[in-house]
C-alpha positions as CSV (number, residue, x, y, z in Angstrom):
1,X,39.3,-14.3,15.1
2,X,37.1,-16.7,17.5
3,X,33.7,-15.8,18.6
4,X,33.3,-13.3,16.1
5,X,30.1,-12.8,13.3
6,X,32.0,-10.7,10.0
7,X,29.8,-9.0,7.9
8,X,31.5,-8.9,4.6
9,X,30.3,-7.5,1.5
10,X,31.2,-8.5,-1.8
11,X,31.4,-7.2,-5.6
12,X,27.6,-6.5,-6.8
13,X,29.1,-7.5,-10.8
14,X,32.5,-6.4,-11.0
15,X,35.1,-8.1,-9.0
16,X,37.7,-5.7,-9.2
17,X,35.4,-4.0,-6.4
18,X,36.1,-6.4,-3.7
19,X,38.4,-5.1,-1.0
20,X,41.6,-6.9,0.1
21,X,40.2,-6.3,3.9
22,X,37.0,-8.7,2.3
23,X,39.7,-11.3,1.0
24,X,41.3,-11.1,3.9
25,X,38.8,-11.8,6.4
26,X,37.0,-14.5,4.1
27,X,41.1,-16.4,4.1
28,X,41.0,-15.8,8.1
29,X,37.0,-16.8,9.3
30,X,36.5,-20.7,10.0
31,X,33.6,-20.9,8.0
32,X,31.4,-19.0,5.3
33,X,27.4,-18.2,5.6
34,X,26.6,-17.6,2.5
35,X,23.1,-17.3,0.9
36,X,23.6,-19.3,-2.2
37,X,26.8,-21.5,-1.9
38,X,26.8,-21.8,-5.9
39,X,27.4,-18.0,-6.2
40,X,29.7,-17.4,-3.4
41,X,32.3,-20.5,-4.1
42,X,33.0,-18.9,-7.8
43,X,33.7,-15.7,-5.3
44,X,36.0,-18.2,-3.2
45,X,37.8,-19.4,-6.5
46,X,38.5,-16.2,-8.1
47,X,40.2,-14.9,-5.1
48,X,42.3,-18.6,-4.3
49,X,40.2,-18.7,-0.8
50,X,39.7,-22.3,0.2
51,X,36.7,-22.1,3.0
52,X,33.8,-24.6,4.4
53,X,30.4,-23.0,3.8
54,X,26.9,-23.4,5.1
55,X,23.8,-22.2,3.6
56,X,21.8,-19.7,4.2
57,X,18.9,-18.0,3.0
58,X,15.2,-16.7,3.8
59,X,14.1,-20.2,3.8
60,X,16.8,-22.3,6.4
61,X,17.2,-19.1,8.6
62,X,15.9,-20.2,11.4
63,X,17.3,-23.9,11.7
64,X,21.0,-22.3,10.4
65,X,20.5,-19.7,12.4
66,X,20.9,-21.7,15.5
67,X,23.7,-23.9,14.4
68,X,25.3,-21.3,13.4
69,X,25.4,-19.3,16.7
70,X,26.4,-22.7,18.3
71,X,30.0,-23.2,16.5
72,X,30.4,-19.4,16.9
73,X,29.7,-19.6,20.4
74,X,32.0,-22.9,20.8
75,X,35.0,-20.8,19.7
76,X,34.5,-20.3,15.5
77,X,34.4,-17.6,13.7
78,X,31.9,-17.0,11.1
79,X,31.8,-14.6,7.6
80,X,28.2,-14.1,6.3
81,X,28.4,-13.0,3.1
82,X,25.3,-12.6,-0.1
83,X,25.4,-13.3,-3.0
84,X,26.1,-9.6,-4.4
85,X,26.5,-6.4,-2.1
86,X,26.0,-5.7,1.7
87,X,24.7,-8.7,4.1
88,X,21.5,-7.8,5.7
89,X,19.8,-5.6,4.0
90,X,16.7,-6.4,2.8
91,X,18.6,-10.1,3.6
92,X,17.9,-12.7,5.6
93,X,21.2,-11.9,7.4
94,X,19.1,-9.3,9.7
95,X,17.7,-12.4,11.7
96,X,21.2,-13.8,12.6
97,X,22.6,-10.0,13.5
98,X,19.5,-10.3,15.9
99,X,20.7,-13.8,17.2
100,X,24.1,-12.2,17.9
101,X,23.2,-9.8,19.9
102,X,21.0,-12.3,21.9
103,X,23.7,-14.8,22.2
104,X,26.2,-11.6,23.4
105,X,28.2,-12.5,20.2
106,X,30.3,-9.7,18.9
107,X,29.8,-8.4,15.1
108,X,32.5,-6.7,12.9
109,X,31.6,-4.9,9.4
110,X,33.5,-5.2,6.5
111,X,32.2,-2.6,4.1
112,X,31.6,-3.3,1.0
113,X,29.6,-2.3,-2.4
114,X,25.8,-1.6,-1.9
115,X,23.2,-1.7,-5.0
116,X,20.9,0.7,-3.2
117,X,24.0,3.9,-2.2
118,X,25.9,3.4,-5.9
119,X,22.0,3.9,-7.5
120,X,21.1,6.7,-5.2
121,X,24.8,8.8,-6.0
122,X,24.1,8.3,-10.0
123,X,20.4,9.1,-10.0
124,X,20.7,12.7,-10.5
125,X,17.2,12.8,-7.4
126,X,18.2,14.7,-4.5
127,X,20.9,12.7,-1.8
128,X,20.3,14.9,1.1
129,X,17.6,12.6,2.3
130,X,16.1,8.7,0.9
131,X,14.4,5.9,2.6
132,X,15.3,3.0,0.8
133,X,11.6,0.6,0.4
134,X,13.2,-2.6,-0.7
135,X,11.2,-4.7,-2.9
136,X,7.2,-4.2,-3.4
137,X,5.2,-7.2,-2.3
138,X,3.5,-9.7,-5.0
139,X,0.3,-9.8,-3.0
140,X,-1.4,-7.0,-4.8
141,X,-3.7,-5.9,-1.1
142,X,0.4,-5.4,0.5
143,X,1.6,-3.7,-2.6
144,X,-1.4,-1.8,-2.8
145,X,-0.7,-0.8,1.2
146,X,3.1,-0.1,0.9
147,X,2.6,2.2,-2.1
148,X,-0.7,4.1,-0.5
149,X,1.6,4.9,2.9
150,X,4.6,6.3,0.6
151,X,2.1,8.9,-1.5
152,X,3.0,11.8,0.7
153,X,7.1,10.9,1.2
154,X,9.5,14.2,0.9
155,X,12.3,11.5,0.5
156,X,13.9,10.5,-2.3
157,X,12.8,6.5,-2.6
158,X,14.8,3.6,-3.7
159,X,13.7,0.4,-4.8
160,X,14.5,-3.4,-5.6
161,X,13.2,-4.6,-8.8
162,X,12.9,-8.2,-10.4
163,X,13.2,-7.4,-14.5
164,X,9.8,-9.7,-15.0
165,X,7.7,-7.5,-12.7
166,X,9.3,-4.3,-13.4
167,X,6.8,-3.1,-16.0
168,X,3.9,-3.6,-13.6
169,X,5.9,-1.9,-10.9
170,X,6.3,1.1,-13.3
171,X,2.6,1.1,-14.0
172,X,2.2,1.2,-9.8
173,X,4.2,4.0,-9.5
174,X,2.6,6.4,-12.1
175,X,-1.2,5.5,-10.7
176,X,0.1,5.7,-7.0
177,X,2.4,8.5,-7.8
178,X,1.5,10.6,-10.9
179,X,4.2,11.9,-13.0
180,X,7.6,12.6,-11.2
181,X,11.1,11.9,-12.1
182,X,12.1,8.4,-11.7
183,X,16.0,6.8,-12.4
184,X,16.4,3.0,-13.3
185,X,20.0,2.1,-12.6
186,X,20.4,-1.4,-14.2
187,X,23.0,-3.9,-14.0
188,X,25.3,-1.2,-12.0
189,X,29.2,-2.1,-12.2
190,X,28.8,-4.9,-14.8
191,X,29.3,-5.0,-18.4
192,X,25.6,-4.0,-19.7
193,X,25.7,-0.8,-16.9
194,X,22.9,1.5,-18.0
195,X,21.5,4.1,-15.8
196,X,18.4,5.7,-17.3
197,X,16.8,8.8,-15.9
198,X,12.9,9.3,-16.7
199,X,9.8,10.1,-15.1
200,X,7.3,7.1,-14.2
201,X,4.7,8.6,-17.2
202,X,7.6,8.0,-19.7
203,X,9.0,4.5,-18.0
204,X,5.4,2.9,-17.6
205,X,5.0,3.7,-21.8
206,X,8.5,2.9,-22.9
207,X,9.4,-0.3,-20.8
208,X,5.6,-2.0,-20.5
209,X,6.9,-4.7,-23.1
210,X,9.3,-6.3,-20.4
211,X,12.4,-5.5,-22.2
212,X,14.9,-4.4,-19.8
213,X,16.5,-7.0,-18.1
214,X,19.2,-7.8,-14.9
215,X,19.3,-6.3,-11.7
216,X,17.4,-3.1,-11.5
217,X,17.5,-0.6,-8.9
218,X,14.9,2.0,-8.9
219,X,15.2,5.5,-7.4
220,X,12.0,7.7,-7.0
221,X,11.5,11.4,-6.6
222,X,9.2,12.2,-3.4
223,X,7.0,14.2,-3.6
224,X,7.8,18.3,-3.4
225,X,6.3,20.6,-1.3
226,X,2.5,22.2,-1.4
227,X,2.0,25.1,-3.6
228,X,-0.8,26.8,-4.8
229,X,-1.7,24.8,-7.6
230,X,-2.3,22.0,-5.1
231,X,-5.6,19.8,-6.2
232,X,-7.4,20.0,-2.8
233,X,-9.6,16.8,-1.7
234,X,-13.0,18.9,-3.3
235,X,-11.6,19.2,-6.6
236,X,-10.2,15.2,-6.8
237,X,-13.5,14.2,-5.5
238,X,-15.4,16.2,-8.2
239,X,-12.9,15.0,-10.6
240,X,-13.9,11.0,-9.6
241,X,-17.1,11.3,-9.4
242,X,-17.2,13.4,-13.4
243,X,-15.4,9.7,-14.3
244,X,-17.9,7.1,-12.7
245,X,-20.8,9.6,-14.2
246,X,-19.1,8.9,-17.2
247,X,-19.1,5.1,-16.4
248,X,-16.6,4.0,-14.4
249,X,-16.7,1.9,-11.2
250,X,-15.7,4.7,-8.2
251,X,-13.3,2.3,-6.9
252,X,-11.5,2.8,-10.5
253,X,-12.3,6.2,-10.2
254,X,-10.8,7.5,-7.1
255,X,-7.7,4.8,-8.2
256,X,-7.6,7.2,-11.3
257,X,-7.9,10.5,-9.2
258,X,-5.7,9.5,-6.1
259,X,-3.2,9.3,-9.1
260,X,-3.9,12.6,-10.6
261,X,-3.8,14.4,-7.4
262,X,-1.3,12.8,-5.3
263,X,-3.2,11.5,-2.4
264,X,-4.7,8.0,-0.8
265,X,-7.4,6.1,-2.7
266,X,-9.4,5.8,0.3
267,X,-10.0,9.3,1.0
268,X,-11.1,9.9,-2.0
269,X,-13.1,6.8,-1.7
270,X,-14.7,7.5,1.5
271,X,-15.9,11.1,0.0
272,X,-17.3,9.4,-2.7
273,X,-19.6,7.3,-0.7
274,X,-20.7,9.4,2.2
């Protein structure tokens, strides 16, 4: 098993889920990179697996990175592993796939459960097609950004969420988005499993107190296909400019109206001013 990076992924809650191919190449690798050591040695336990590990996460990538290309390269062979699901996506684990192929070291996957495909099969949205967005930013200019270039997506849209700053999220979504359907799969494979399908109008109302908690995954609708009873530019401009004649700032107002009509602040924005 020498020179060899194994992506294995591991139970995302349930750990009847993990595969005896997992176990197998976590008993066999020389050594474990795992994201939180804490997490992954109660993995290592339940299974009877005896391993060395090394950290790694977002913050040490760079400097493990390196040492951990060097024992693979002196003949080791290495399992990277996170602390629930698939390695390497939206993971730091990306960067060290990278340093592989660099370093001409060869990669093997070990499938294994994924948050974002076991949401997207339960949430009733269409399969056919998603783009999966990963988490939204904190910095409310890239949020702002990453939610403006998604407002005309066809695709069905998944999401990471943190339970804290899920209720602002929601709120994001129905200003960004207007009303569509939205499914929040929550604690998927573990005791509390609870998938709840909604539209962002409903979710923003019903969950702005912060009370749904664990891991959340949420899956948006994209957005469907002109018709008819499209709002052209000319009529969400008229709209936004009715509000800031009524009072309100017009950077509120073409927020308000980009929301309504399912297009980009700034062009509404731009009308407004010219």
């Amino acid at each position: 098993m020498g020179k060899i990076l194994y992506v294995v992924g591991t139970p995302i809650g349930n750990m009847g889920d993990m595969s005896p191919r997992a176990v197998e190449t976590l008993e066999q690798a020389d050594f474990i990179a795992a994201e939180d050591t804490r997490v992954t040695v109660k993995l290592l336990n339940h299974f009877g697996i005896k391993k060395p590990m090394v950290s790694y996460f977002e913050h040490n990538k760079h400097d493990k990175g390196e040492k951990i290309i060097d024992r693979i390269l002196a003949g080791e062979s290495c399992a990277i592993v996170t602390d629930a699901g698939m390695p390497c996506i939206s993971d730091p684990g990306e960067d060290l796939i990278k340093q592989c192929e660099a370093a001409g070291i060869q990669t093997v996957v070990v499938p294994g459960p994924s948050a974002v495909i076991s949401a997207l099969a339960v949430s009733g949205l269409e399969t056919g097609r998603f783009t999966f967005e990963g988490f939204l930013s904190v910095n409310k200019k890239s949020r702002s950004e990453h939610l403006e270039s998604l407002l005309g997506e066809k695709r069905t849209m998944i999401f990471y969420e943190a339970p804290h700053k899920l209720a602002n999220t929601l709120q994001d979504f129905y200003t960004a988005f207007g009303d569509r359907k939205l499914t929040i799969a929550r604690e998927l494979t573990k005791v509390h499993e609870e998938i709840i399908r909604t539209t962002t109008a409903k979710a923003a109302e019903q969950f702005a107190d912060g009370s749904l908690k664990g891991e959340i995954v949420l899956i948006l609708e994209g957005k469907k296909a002109k018709d008819s009873s499209e709002i052209t530019l000319e009529e969400a401009v008229a709209y936004a400019q009715k509000l800031i004649d009524g009072g309100m700032r017009p950077t509120d107002a073409a927020k308000e109206a980009a929301a309504m009509a399912g297009m980009k602040k700034n062009d509404i924005y731009k009308e407004l001013i010219e």
